[in-house]
C-alpha positions as CSV (number, residue, x, y, z in Angstrom):
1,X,0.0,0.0,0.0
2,X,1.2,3.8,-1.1
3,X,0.8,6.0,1.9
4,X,1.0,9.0,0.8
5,X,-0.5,11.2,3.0
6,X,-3.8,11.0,4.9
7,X,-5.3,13.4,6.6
8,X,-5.2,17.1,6.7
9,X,-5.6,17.8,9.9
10,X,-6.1,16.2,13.2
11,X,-6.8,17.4,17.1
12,X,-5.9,15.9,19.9
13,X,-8.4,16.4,22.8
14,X,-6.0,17.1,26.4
15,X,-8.0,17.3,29.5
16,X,-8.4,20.6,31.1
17,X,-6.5,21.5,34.2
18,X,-9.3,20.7,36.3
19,X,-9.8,17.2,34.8
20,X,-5.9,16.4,34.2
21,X,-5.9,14.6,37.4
22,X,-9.0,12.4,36.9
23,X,-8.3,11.4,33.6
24,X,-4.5,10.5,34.6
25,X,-5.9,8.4,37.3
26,X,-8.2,6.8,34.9
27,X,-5.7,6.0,32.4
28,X,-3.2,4.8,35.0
29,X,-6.2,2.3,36.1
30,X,-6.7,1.1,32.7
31,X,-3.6,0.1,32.5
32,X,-2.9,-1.7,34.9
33,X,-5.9,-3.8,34.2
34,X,-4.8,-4.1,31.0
35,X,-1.6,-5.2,32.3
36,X,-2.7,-7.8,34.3
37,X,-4.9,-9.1,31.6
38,X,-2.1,-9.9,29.6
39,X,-0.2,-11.9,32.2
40,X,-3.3,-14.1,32.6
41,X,-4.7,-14.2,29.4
42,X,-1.5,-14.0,27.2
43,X,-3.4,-15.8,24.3
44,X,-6.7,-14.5,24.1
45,X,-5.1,-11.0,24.4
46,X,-2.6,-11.7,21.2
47,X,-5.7,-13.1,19.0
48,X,-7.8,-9.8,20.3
49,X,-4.8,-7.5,19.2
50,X,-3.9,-9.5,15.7
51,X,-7.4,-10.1,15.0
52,X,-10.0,-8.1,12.7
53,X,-13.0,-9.0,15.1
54,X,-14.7,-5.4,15.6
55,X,-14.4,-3.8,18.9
56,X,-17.9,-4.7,19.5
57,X,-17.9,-8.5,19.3
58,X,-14.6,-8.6,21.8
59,X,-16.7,-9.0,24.6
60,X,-18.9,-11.8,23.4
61,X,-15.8,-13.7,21.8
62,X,-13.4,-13.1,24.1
63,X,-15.9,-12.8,27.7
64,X,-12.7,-13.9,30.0
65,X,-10.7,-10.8,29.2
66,X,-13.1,-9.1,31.7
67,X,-12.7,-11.6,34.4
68,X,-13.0,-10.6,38.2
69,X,-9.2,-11.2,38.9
70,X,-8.1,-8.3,37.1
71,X,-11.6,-5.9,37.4
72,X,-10.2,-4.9,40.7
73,X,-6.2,-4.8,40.5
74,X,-5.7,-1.4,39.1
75,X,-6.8,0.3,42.4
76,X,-9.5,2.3,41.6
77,X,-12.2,2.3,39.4
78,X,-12.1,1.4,35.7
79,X,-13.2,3.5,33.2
80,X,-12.8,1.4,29.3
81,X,-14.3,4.0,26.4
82,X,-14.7,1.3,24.6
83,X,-14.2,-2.2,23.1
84,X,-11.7,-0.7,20.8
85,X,-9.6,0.7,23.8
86,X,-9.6,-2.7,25.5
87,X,-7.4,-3.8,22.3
88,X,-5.5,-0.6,22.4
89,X,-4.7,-0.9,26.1
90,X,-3.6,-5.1,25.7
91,X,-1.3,-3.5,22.6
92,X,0.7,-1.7,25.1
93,X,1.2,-4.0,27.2
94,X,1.9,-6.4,24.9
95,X,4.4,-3.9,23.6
96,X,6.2,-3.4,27.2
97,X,6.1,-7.5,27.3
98,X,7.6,-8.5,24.2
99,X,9.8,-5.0,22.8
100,X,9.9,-2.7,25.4
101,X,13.7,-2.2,24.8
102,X,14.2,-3.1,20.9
103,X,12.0,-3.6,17.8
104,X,12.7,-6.3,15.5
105,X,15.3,-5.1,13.3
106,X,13.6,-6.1,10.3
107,X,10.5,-3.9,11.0
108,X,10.6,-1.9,7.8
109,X,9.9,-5.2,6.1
110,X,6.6,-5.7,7.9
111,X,4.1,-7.1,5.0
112,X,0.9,-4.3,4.5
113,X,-1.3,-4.8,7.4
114,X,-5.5,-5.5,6.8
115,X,-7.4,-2.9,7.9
116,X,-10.8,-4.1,7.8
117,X,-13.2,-3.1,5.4
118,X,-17.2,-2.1,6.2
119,X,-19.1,-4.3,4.2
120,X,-22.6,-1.4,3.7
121,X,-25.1,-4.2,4.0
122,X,-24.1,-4.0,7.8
123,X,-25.4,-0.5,8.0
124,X,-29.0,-1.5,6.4
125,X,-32.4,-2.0,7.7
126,X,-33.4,-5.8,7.8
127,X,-35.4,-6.9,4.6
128,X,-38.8,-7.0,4.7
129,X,-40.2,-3.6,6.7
130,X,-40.2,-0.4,7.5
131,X,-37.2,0.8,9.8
132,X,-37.9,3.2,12.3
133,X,-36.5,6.7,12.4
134,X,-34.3,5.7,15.8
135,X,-33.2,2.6,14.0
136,X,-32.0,4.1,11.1
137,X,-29.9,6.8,13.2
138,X,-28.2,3.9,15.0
139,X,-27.1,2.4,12.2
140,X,-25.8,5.5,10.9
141,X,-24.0,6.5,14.1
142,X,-22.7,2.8,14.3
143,X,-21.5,3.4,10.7
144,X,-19.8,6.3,11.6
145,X,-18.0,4.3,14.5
146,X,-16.9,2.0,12.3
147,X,-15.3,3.9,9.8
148,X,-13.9,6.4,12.1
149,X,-11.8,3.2,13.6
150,X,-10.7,2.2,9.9
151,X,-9.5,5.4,9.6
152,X,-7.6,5.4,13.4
153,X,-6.0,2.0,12.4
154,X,-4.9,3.1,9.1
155,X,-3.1,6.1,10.1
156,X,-1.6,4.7,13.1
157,X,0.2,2.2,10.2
158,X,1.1,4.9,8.7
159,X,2.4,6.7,11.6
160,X,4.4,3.9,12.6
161,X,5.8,3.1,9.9
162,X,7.6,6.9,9.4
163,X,9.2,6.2,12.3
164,X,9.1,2.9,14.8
165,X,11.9,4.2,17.3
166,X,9.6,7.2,18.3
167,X,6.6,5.2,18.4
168,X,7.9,2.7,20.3
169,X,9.5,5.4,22.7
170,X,5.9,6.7,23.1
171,X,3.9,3.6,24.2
172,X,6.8,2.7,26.8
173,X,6.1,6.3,28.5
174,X,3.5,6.3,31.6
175,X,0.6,8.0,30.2
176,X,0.0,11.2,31.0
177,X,3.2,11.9,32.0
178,X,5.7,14.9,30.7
179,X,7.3,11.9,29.2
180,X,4.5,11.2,27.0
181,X,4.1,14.7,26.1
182,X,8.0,15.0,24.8
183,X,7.1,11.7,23.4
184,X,4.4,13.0,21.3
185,X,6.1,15.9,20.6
186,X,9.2,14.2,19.1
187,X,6.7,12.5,16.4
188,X,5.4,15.6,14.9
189,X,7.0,15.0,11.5
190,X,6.0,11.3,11.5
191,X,2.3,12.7,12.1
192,X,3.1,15.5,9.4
193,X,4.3,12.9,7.1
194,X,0.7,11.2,7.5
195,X,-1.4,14.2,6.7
196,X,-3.6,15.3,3.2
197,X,-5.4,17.7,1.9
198,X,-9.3,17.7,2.2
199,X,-9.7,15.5,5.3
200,X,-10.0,16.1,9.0
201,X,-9.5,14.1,11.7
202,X,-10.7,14.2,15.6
203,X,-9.2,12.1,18.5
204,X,-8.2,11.5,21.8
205,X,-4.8,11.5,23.4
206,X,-5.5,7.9,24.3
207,X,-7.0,7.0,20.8
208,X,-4.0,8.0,19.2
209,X,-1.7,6.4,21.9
210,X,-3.2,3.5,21.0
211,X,-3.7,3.1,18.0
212,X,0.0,3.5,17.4
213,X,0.7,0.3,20.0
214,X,-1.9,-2.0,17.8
215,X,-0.1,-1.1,14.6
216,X,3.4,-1.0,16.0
217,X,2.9,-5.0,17.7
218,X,1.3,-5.9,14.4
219,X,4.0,-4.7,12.6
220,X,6.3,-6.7,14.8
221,X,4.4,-9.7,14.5
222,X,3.7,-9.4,10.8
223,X,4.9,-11.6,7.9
224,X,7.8,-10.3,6.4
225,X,8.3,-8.9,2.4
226,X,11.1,-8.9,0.3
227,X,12.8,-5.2,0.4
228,X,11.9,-4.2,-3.0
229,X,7.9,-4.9,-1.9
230,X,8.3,-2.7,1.4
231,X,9.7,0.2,-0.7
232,X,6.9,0.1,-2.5
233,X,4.3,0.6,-0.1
């Protein structure tokens, strides 16, 4: 795949003063459960982060990673945005497990990763009668969801791929930390590098976080390409 750019601009939603400390705790909490759910469900965790199962059926394929042993351990209470953050937060810790101190040197030849496609039958009324207005706005918002992620998972490829060493140095920082900040910070021009006229992109802090650690441990773990191929993505 040609990169190219991607987006033309994107915003990265910070807490205000007043809420820095709440949402650092939260964060801090998630973590730690997320931690902990990769020390005890090493497995399941790797097929939720490798996989293309959407961040909605997680829960009913994969009903263990929510188990009571690690609900409590992060020592106050936990706060998950959503499915897709439960596979962003097992990411990072799958990244501090398996590379926190080196990448595989053979990264750059990391085969094109699947980003999966929405198939618009999904986002349809059922056959056969006449959807209601609520209905069809739930679709649409689910729609929405679902391409917005797309979108998330293909720029964090993209991302990644300008320049592994810094996102690997951000996903090993404690979140909101002044590490993190310099961490971001020191991948402005691999975010540059990802952007295009005519779009525009909003996210969280944690959403981008993240979606950088899925991409950069898929990368890891992909198949590699002969060098000629990676050039030419």
């Amino acid at each position: 795949m040609k990169y190219g750019a991607l987006f033309v601009a994107f915003c990265i939603a910070i807490a205000s003063p007043a809420m820095g400390s709440e949402v650092s705790d939260a964060r801090g909490v998630f973590g730690r459960f997320s931690q902990c759910t990769v020390e005890r469900h090493s497995k399941e965790s790797v097929d939720v982060v490798l996989s293309d199962v959407t961040a909605d059926e997680i829960f009913r394929k994969y009903p263990g990673l929510l188990s009571g042993d690690c609900l409590d351990i992060g020592g106050g209470d936990l706060k998950i945005p959503g499915a897709d953050f439960v596979r962003y937060g097992l990411a990072e810790a799958l990244m501090r497990r398996d590379y926190a101190h080196a990448l595989p040197p053979d990264i750059s030849l990391a085969a094109p990763l699947p980003h999966r496609d929405l198939n618009e039958a999904d986002y349809r009324p059922k056959a056969g009668r006449t959807p209601k207005p609520k209905e069809l706005a739930e679709l649409q918002k689910q729609r929405e969801r679902d391409g917005l992620e797309r979108l998330l998972s293909i720029f964090g490829e993209c991302i990644v791929r300008a320049d592994p060493a810094a996102a690997l140095q951000l996903v090993v920082t404690k979140p909101s930390s002044a590490e993190e900040n310099q961490a971001f910070d020191a991948m402005n021009g691999a975010l540059a590098s990802c952007l295009v006229s005519g779009q525009k992109l909003e996210f969280s802090k944690g959403a981008l976080r993240g979606t950088i650690a899925m991409n950069l441990y898929r990368l890891a773990r992909a198949p590699r390409v002969q060098a000629k191929a990676a050039q030419a993505k």
